[in-house]
C-alpha positions in Angstrom: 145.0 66.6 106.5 147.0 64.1 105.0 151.1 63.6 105.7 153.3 65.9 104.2 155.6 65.4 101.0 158.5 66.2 102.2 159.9 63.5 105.1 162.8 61.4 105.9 162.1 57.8 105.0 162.8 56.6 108.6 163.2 58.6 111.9 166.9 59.6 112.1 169.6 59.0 114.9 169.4 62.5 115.5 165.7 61.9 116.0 166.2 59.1 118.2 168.7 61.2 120.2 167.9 64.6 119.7 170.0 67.5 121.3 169.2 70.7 120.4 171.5 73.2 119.6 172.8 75.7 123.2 170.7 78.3 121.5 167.6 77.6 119.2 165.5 74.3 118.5 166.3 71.4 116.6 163.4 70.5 113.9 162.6 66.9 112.9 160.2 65.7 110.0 159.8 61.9 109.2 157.5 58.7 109.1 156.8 57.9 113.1 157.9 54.1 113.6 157.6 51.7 116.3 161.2 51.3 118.2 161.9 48.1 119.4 164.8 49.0 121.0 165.2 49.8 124.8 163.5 53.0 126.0 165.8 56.4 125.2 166.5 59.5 126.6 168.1 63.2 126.1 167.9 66.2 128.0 165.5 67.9 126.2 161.7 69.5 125.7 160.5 67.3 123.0 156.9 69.0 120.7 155.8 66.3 118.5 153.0 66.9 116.1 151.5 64.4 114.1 150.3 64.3 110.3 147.5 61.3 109.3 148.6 58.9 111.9 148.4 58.2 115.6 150.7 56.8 117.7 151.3 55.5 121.2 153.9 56.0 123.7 155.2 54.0 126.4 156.9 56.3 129.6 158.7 53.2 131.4 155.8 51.0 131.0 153.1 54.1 130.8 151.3 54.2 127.6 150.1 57.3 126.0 147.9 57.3 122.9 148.1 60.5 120.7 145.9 61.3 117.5 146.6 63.1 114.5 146.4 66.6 114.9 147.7 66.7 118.3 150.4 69.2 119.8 152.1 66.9 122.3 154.9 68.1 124.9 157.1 66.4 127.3 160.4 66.5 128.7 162.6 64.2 127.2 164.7 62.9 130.3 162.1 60.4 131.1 163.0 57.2 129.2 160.2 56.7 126.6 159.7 54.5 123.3 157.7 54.6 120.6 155.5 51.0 120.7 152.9 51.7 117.8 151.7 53.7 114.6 148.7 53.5 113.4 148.1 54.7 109.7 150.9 56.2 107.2 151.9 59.4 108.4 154.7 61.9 109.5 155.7 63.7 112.9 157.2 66.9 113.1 159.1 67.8 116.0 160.6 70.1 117.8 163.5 69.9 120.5 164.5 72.7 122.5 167.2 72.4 125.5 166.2 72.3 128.8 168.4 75.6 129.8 166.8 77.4 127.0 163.1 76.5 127.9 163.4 77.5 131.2 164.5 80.9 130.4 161.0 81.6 128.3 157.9 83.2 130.6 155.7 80.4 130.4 153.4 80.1 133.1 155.1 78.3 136.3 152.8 75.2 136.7 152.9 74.4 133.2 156.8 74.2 133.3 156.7 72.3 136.4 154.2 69.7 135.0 156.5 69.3 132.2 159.6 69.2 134.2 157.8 66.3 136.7 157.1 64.1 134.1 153.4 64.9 132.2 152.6 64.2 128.5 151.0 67.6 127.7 148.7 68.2 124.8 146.2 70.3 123.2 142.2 69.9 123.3 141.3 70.2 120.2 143.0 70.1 116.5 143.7 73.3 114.9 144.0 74.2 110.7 147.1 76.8 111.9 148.5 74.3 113.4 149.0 72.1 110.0 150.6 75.2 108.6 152.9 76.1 111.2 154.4 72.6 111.2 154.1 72.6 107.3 156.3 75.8 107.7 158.6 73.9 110.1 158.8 70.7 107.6 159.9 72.5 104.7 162.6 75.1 106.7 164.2 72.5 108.8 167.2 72.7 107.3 167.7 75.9 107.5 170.2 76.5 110.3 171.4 80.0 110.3 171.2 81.9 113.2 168.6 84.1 112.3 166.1 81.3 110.6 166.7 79.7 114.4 165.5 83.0 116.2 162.4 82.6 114.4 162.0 78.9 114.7 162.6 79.2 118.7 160.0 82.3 119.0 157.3 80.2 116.8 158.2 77.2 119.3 158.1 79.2 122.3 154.6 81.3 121.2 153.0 77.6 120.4 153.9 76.4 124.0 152.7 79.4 125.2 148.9 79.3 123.7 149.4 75.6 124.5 149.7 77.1 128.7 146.7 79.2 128.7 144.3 77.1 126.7 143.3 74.6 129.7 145.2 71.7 128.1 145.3 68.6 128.1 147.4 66.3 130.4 148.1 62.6 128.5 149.8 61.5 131.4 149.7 62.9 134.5 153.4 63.9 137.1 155.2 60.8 137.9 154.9 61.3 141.6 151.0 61.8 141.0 151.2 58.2 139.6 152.8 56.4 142.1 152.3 55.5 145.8 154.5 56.5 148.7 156.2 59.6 149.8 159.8 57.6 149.8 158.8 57.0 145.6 158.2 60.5 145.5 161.1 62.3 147.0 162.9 60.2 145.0 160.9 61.2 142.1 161.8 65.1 142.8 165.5 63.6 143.6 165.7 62.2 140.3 163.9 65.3 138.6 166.8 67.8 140.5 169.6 66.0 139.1 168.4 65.5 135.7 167.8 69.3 135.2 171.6 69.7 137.3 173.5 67.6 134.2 170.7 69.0 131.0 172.3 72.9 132.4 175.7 71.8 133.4 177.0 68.9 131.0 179.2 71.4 129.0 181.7 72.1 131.8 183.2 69.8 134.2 181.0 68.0 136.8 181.2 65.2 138.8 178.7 62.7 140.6 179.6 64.3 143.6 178.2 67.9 142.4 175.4 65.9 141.0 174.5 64.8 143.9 174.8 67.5 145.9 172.7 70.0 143.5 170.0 67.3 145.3 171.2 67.2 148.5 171.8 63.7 148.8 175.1 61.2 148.6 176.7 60.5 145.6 176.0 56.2 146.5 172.3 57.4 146.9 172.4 58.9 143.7 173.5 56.4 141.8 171.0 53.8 143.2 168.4 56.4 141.8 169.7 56.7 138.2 170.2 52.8 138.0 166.5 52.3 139.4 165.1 55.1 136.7 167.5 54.9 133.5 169.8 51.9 134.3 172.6 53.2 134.3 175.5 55.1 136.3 175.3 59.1 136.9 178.5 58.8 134.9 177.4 57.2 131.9 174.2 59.5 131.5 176.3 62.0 132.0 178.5 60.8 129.4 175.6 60.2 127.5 174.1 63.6 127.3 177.5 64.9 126.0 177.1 62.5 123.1 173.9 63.3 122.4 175.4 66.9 121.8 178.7 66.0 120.5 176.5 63.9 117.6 174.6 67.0 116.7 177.6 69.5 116.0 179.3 66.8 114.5 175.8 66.3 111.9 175.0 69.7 111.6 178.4 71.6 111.4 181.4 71.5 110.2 183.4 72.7 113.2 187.7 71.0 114.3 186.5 67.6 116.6 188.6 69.4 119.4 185.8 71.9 118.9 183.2 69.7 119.5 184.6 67.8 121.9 185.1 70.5 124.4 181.6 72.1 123.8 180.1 68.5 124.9 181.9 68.6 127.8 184.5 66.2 127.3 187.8 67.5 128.7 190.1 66.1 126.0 189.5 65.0 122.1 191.2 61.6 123.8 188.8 61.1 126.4 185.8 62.3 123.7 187.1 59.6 120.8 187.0 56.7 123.7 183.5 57.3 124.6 182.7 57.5 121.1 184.6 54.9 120.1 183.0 52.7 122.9 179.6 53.8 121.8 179.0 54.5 118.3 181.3 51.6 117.4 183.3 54.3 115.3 185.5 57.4 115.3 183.6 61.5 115.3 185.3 61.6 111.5 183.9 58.7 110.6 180.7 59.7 111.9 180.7 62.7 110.5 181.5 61.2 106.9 179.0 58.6 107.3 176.2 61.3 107.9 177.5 63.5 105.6 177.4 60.6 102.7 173.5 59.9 104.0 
């Protein structure tokens, strides 16, 4: 089938950065582009389908080809970057959080396939699944909370046909990859403390928690978040909250001491210096700025 009509002209932020909302799925529909940047992140499932193009990923240097018509499924934690497109399409996609996934019966090892770090897809292209992500496409917008019961339950039923129909694995674990038990437990390490902060970044943690929910020290942990994302436990940390803090602020119209307090920030004044640091900006000015887009 050919792309659908209906797309943003250009992946979006929120795209780039995508948080779900605590309950529900975030949907995404635009033209797939290479990013040039530095590989990204967020502590999320990530479903991408794509529409009369194919595309390749890189996983920290792993590529991954994926064709049109493919349901493809990751977790999001491992940094990854889009490096090509081939042909003028769109992607659809689907972001659920990581708390939220792990609370649907899918079958153990395909969650724990997902949650090491395989690239997950279907064998074969289906005709239904061009209409459910039609479906998806068009209602995207739609953020009531009973349009996202229905958009979670389609997400969750597609993930679980995806389970039971002998997929496909793109990319194999990342401790299946590499050599060395020491690589691996820190692999599992790593894997731990991600899923600790994706569950836990709305209340008060620290690098010490963090590190314990591995059972390792706090200097060990950091050593393993510079060596995988390049950066502190605090500042993913921080990051994650963002992430969140970015999407409330796009999709709702909720008081900034609202949304800084549901990202985990313990004060709007600590929240508007991180975003201030990042975005370059103020959350009003943020908000405005999407709002006028």
């Amino acid at each position: 089938m050919d792309g659908l009509e209906f797309y943003d002209e250009a992946p979006s932020e929120l795209a780039r950065n995508a948080v779900p909302e605590k309950h529900g799925v975030l949907l995404e529909h635009h033209m797939p582009e290479r990013m040039d940047e530095t590989f990204h992140y967020h502590p999320s499932i990530e479903v991408n389908f794509l529409s009369g193009c194919g595309m390749s990923y890189s996983f920290s240097g792993r590529d991954v080809h994926v064709q049109p018509g493919q349901f493809v499924v990751f977790w999001a934690a491992y940094p990854h970057r889009v490096t090509n497109v081939v042909g003028r399409g769109t992607i659809t996609n689907a972001y659920v959080q990581l708390s939220e996934f792990l609370q649907w019966p899918l079958p153990k090892e395909f969650v724990n396939l997902l949650l090491a770090g395989a690239v997950i897809t279907n064998t074969k292209s289906d005709d239904s699944d061009y209409a459910l992500t039609r479906k998806w496409a068009e209602e995207r917008k739609l953020r009531t909370r009973p349009w996202r019961a229905v958009h979670t339950l389609e997400v969750q039923a597609r993930l679980a046909r995806l389970a039971i129909e002998e997929p496909e694995i793109l990319m194999p674990p990342v401790y299946d990859q590499e050599i060395g038990r020491h690589h691996q437990n820190l692999v599992i390490h790593f894997d731990t403390m991600l899923r600790f902060i994706a569950e836990n970044y709305a209340r008060p943690i620290t690098q010490i928690q963090v590190a314990e929910a591995a059972n390792i020290s706090s200097n060990h942990a950091t050593t393993i978040f510079r060596k995988f994302l390049g950066c502190t436990v605090k500042q993913h940390i921080n990051n994650v909250r963002l992430f969140h803090a970015k999407m409330m602020l796009a999709e709702s119209d909720v008081k900034i001491l609202t949304v800084a307090l549901d990202s985990g920030f313990g004060s709007v004044s600590a929240f508007y210096e991180v975003f201030r640091d990042r975005m370059g900006m103020s959350p009003a000015a943020f908000r405005h700025k999407k709002d006028a887009a």
